[in-house]
N, C-alpha and C positions, 0 to 999 in steps of 0.2 A: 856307228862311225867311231872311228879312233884318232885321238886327241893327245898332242904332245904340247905340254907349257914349256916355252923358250926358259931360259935361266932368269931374264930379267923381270918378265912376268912374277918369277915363285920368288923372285927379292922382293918386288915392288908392294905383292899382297901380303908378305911377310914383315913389311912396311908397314903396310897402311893397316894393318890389322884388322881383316872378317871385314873393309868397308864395302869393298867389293872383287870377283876373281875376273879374271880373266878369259874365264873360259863363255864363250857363247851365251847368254843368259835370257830367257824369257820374261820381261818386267811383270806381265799378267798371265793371268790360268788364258785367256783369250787372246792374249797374244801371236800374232802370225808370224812377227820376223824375231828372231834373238838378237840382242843386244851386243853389239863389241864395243871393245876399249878401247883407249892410248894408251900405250904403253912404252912408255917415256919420262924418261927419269927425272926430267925438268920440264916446266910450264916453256911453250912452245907460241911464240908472235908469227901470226898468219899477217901479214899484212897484204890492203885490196891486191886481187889481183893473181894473188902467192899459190902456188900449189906448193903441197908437200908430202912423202910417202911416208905416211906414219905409219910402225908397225901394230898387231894386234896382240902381240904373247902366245899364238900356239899356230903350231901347224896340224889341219887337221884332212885327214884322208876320206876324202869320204867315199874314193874306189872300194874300203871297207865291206862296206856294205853288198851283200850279194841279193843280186836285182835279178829276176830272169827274163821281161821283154825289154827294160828300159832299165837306165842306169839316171844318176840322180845330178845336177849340177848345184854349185851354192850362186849363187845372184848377193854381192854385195851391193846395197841399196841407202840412200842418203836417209838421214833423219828427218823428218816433215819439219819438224820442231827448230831444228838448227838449220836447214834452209829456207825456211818461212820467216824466222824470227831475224836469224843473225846470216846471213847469205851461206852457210857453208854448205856445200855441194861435196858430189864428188865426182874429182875432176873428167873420169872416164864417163860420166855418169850413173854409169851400171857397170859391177864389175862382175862379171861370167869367171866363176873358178871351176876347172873343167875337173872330173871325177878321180882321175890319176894325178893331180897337183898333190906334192907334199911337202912343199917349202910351206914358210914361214904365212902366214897371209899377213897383209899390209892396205890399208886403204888410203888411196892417191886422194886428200882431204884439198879445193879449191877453194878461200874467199873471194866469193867472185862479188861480194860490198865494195862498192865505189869509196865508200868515205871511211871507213875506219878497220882499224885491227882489232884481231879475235885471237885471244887466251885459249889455247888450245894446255888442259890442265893433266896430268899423270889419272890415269882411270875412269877421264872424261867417255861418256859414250858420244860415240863420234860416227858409225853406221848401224845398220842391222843385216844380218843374214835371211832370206828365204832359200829353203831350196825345191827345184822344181826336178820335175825328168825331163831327163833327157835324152828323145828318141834319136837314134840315128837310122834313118831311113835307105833304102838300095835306091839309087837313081837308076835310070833305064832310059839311054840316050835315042829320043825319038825325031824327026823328022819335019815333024808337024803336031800341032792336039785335034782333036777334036772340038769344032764348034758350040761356046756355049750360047743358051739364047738368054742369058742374065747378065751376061757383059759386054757391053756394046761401042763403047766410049775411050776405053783404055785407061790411061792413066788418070786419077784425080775426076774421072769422067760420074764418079756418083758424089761428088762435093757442091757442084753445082747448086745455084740456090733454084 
């Protein structure tokens, strides 16, 4: 995949000296999702309630990459840590970055805490990346299906207690 750092990104790490970059980071060897930043030249007041589009420091393509049955999507995904501890979410919940995206990426950050505001800080990690593939399938506009005998019920019809 190919990876461009915004301008503000390579001032802010040029800042903060080696504390951390900008770009996608894995915290462990076992790590699933990589780590994104804020990148934001000043400490940033979420207050309850508040959405905000913070950006991340790079635009990255991941069209790049040449796939030949499936192509690859990124899934921007909340912190466990920052919406279990201190409410923040994100707002879209999940954000689907489609393989031909190569703007800037951004994560729509919500406190969705009732009682207090959140410091949202310059290099704070604020989501993570996974990426999955992404099949695109031919539909084939039919009529009717064929009958299964493992669904009987329709909707919600195997929730039942």
């Amino acid at each position: 995949m190919k990876i461009i750092k915004t301008e503000l990104a390579l001032d802010l790490e040029e800042k903060y000296q080696d504390k951390f970059t900008f770009a996608p980071t894995l915290a462990t060897v076992g790590s699933a999702g990589y780590d994104v930043r804020a990148c934001i030249k000043e400490e940033l007041q979420l207050r309850p309630g508040e959405t905000f589009s913070i950006p991340l420091g790079f635009r990255l393509y991941i069209g790049s990459m040449h796939l030949s049955a499936a192509s690859l999507a990124g899934l921007l995904l909340p912190r466990s840590g920052l919406g279990g501890i201190n409410g923040i979410v994100l707002g879209n919940l999940v954000g689907l970055i489609d393989p031909d995206y190569q703007h800037e990426w951004k994560a729509i950050v919500w406190n969705r805490n009732h009682d207090y505001t959140i410091t949202i800080k310059p290099g704070m990690k604020i989501a993570q990346i996974i990426f999955v593939p992404a099949i695109m399938p031919m539909f084939e506009e039919v009529a009717d299906f064929e009958e299964t005998t493992t669904r009987t019920g329709g909707f919600n019809s195997t929730g039942a207690y």
